[in-house]
C-alpha positions in Angstrom: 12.0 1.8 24.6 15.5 2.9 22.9 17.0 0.4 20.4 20.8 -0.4 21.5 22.8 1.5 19.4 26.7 -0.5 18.8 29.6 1.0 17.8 32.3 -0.2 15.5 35.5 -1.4 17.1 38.8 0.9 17.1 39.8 1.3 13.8 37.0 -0.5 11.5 37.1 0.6 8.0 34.2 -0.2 6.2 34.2 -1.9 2.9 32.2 0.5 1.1 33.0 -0.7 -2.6 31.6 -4.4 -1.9 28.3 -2.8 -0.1 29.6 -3.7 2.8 28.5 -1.7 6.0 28.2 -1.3 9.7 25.3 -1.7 10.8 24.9 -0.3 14.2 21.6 -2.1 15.5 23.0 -5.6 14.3 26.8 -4.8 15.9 28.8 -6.0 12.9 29.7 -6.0 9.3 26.3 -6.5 7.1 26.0 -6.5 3.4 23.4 -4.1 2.4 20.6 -4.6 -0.3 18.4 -2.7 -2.6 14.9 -2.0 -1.6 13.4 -2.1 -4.8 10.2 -0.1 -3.7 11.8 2.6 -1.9 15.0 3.2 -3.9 17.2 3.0 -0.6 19.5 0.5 0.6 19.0 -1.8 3.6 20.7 -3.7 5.8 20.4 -7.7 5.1 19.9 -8.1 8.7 17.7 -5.7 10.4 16.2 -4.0 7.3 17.5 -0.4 8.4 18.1 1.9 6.0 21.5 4.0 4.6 20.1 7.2 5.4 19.9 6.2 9.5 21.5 8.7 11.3 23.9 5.8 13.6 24.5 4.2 9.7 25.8 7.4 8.1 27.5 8.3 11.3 29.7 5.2 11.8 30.8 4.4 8.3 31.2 7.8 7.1 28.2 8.8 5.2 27.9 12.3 5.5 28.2 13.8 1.7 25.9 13.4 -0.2 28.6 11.9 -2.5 29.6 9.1 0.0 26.3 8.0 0.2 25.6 8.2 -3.8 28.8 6.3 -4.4 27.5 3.5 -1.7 24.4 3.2 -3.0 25.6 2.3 -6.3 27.4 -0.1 -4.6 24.8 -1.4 -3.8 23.2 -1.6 -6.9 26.0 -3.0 -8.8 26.3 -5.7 -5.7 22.4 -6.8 -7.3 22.2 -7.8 -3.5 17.8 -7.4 -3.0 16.2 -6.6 0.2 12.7 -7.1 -0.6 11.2 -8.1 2.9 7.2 -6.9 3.1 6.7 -4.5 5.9 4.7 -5.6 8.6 1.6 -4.2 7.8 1.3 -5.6 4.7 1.7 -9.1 6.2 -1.0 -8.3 9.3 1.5 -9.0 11.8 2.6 -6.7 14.4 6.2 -6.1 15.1 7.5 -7.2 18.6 8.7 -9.6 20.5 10.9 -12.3 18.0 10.9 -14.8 20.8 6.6 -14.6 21.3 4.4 -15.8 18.7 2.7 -12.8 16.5 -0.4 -11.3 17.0 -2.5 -10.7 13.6 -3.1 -6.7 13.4 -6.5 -5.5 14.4 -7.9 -2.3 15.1 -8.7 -1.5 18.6 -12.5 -1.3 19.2 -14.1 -0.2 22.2 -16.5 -2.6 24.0 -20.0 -2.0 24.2 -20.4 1.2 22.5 -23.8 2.4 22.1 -25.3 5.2 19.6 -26.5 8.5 21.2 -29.3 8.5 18.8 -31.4 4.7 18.8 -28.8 2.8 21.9 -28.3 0.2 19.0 -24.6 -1.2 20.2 -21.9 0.2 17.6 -18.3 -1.4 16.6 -16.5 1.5 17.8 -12.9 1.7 16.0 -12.1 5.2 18.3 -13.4 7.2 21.1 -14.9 9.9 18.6 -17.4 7.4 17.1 -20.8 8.6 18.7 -23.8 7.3 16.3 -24.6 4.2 14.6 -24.4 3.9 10.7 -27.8 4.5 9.8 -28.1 7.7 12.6 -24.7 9.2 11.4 -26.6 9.3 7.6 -29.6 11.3 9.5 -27.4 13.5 11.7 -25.2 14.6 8.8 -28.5 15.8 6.7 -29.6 17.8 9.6 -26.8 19.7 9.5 -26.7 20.2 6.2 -30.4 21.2 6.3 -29.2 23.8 9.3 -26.7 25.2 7.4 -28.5 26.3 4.2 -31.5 27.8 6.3 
């Protein structure tokens, strides 16, 4: 699915100086904040960063100069964007409207080991032997491989 990307209206002039930008994904005017962990600079709103190609694109961000001088901008602004991402909160990204859905890995149901046919907690299709029998199988190997 492609994000809606919005363009400025005729003539916008971004305020630059007050860390002031637009932010195509939001379709307006957003103060940007420091991320703290990353270094960049993030839209308030949608959390999207400076260097986005639709961000540098509509307010002029091309030199690396431009987006130096906006960046301390930003800094001087002491405007903080310190939202977690969402895998350090468990929750999956989607639908704002539906309630989340805690992260967890996929597992396939009713795996069995090739070795013993104990049932497994498969996290992927390549997982073909219990704990215990992956231990033995690996030694074999090893055992092969030396003779």
């Amino acid at each position: 699915m492609k994000t809606p990307v919005i363009r400025p209206p005729e003539g916008f002039s971004p305020a630059l100086q007050k860390a002031l930008a637009w932010c195509p994904y939001c379709g307006e005017e957003k103060p940007f904040g420091l991320d703290s962990r990353l270094g960049y600079a993030r839209c308030v709103g949608c959390g999207i960063s400076e260097r986005d190609f639709y961000v540098r694109q509509f307010n002029g961000l091309w030199s690396d100069d431009a987006l130096d001088k906006f960046v301390r901008a930003v800094e001087k602004s002491r405007r903080k964007y310190d939202r977690p991402f969402p895998w350090e909160t468990g929750v999956i990204a989607g639908d704002p409207n539906k309630s989340q859905v805690p992260f967890d890995p996929v597992k396939r149901a009713g795996s069995k080991c090739e070795r013993c046919g104990n049932s497994i907690e498969a996290v992927s299709n390549r997982q073909r032997y219990c704990p215990e029998c992956a231990k033995i199988i690996r030694r074999e190997k090893r055992r092969k491989e030396k003779q």
